[in-house]
C-alpha positions, 0 to 999 in steps of 0.5 A: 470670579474664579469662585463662582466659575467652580461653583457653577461646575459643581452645580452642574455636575449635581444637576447631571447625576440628578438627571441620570437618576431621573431617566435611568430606564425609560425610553427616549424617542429620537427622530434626527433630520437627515440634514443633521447627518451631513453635519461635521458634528453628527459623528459627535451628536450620535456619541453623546446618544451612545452615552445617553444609551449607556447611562441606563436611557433607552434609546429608539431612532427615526431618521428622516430620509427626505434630502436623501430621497431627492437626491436618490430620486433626482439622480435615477430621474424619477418625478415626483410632486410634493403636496401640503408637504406630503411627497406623492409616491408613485409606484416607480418610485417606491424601490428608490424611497425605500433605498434611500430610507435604508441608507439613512438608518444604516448611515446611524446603524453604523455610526453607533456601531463605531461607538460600541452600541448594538442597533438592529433595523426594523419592519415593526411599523403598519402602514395604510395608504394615504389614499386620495384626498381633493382629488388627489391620489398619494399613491404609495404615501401611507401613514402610521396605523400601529406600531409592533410595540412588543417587538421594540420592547424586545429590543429595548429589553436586551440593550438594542437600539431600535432604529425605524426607517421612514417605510411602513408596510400593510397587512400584505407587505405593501410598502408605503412611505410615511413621515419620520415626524408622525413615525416619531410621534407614534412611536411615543405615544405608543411606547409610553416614551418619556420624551421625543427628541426632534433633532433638527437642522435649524434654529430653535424658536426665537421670539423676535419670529412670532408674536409672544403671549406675556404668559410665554417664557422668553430665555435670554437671548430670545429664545421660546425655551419652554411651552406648557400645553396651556401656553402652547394653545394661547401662543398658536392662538397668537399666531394664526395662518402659521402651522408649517412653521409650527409643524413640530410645535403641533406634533410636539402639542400632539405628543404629550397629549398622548402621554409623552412628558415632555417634547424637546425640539433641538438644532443638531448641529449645535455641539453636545445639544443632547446633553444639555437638554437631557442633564440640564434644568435650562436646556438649549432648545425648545421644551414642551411639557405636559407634566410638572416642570417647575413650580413652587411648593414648600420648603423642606429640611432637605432644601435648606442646604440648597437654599444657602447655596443660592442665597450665597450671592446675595448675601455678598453683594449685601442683597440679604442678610446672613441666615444660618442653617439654624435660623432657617430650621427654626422658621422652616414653615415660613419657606417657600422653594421653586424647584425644576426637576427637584432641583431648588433655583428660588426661595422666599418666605412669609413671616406673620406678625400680631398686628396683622402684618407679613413681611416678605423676607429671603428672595433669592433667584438662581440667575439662570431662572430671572428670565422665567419670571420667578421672583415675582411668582414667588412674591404672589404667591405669598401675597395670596397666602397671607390674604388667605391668612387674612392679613391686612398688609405684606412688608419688605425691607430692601436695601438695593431692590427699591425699584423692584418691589415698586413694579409688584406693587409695595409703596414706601413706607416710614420704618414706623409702620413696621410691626413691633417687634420688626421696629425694635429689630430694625437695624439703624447701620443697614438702612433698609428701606421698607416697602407696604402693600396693602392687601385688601379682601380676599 
């Protein structure tokens, strides 16, 4: 036990320096809900941006201001009305929204400031109003028109965080009260970021909430952990009638087709969640992504270390045989790997036989990846390669895994309808039982 705790840790500490590789100079965009700042642990999650900020990541903040504009409001009794989610803004109560933005991007100025991290407020955001729709008049509501992007870059360039208030202002310096979220997502978009980071102040996505399409990932414990923008369309298919409780998922959808990578919304409260999004292959909220994120590919030579790593505990509970470095060379062609981020979690291999036969040998599955339904891609996979091969038949021998291999589709089979040179191999103390599946034409 004490064994896999270590090899778990060292196992992290490789997916963190991978990761600091990885993002080392590009732009994180991070819209925190005001709710979050009054959360104990915000003094924490602003340290964690402050290491982000100095492991290369650069850094731009839009803070949300809404609790604290119906405070500010509330408190001067100034009224207002919110419709379809859009507060409409009066001219009286413009000077009160502007101070209550203000105060929420100074309150992170500040906290960042304590951390040795130099922030600068911006004007950098061009507004136009919302205008009147059905009847409606927004008045001083505005949304993003563009954003000064060589400025921020400025910023970025000399190691200052940007941090964009929920003002914009028009082209004669009216000011007008947009959303932090399509700030965010503007500013994204724009600056070519390689990820949003909504920082929220509830519970991520849990799949008891919504009806789950089979193509959709679910993590353990119920969590909607990832969403690639084809699962993302079928899943709001899914769920008709529901967009304000989807409101970041449509943003997020939004963001990465605009060329974000990837779109990450977070529960702030939660301590070091940053981290565990940004320097993990699992993360803890919800993902979406519009560039590769996990797939399979071939095995190289530089995977083979890896791949004896995660065959490891199947090798002790008796799962897998023992492969040595050299075996795995010598049958390098034979591998595939599943990899997230260049980080391999999954292995398997395909080896051909005269008779027209393929046995599927060497499954092995980082745990932590069971529930994203690895095992089964990477026996597909190889089931359709030796199609392509035109083999009649795929084989496994599996000692504990019977059950398994029956719900892909492998009937049992007599050690007789083994090819050859496997029978005459066969080990007669392990036992194993074999398992056929016919493949058909292709």
């Amino acid at each position: 036990m004490e064994q896999d705790r270590l090899r778990e840790h060292v196992d992290t500490i490789r997916e963190v320096f991978s990761y600091i590789k990885q993002f080392s100079g590009t732009t994180f965009v991070v819209k925190i809900d005001d709710v979050v700042m009054n959360d104990p642990l915000f003094s924490v999650l602003v340290k964690d941006l402050a290491l982000l900020h100095e492991a290369g990541i650069r850094i731009i903040i839009a803070p949300s201001a809404k609790e604290r504009i119906d405070e500010v409001l509330a408190k001067y009794e100034v009224p207002y009305t919110v419709i379809k989610g859009v507060r409409v803004t009066s001219d009286e109560a413009i000077p009160f929204i502007k101070m209550a933005a203000f105060d929420s991007s100074n309150r992170v100025m500040t906290m960042l400031s304590a951390n040795g991290i130099t922030a600068v407020i911006g004007n950098w955001v061009r507004a136009r109003g919302i205008g009147v729709i059905d009847g409606v008049d927004f008045q001083s509501a505005g949304v993003v028109e563009s954003v000064r992007v060589e400025s921020v870059r400025e910023m970025l360039e000399d190691g200052v965080v940007p941090i964009l208030p929920c003002i914009g202002w028009s082209s004669v310096g009216k000011p007008y009260n947009i959303s932090s979220n399509e700030l965010a997502v503007v500013v994204a978009t724009t600056l070519g970021a390689e990820k949003l980071i909504f920082v929220t102040a509830r519970p991520g996505y849990e799949a008891t909430s919504f009806v789950v399409p089979e193509t959709v990932p679910v993590a353990p414990g119920g969590r909607l952990a990832n969403f690639s923008l084809a699962d993302l369309d079928v899943f709001f298919a899914a769920n008709p009638g529901r967009e304000l409780d989807l409101e970041l998922l449509h943003r997020a959808r939004r963001a990465c087709a605009g060329g974000v990578a990837r779109v990450h919304i977070l529960d702030g409260r939660e301590e070091g969640v940053m981290l565990k999004e940004t320097f993990s292959n699992l993360g803890s909220g919800t993902m979406v992504y519009s560039n590769r994120y996990g797939g399979i590919r071939p095995m190289t030579a530089n995977d083979i270390s890896d791949v004896l790593r995660i065959m490891k505990p199947f090798v002790d509970t008796g799962i897998l045989v023992t492969r040595t470095e050299a075996q795995l060379e010598e049958t390098l062609a034979d591998f595939i790997v599943f990899d997230v981020d260049d980080s391999v979690h999954a292995c398997a291999a395909l080896h051909e036989f005269p008779e027209g036969l393929a046995e599927i040998a060497g499954i092995a599955v980082d745990e932590h990846f069971l529930h994203l339904g690895v095992g089964p891609k990477l026996v597909d996979f190889l089931c359709e390669r030796a199609r392509q091969k035109g083999l009649r038949a795929v084989f496994a021998l599996t000692t504990q895994t019977s059950d398994w291999f029956r719900k892909l589709g492998f009937a049992e089979a007599d050690p007789a309808a083994l090819p050859e040179k496997k029978r005459l191999a066969y080990n007669l103390q392990r036992k194993s039982r074999v398992f056929l599946k016919n493949l058909g034409s292709t």
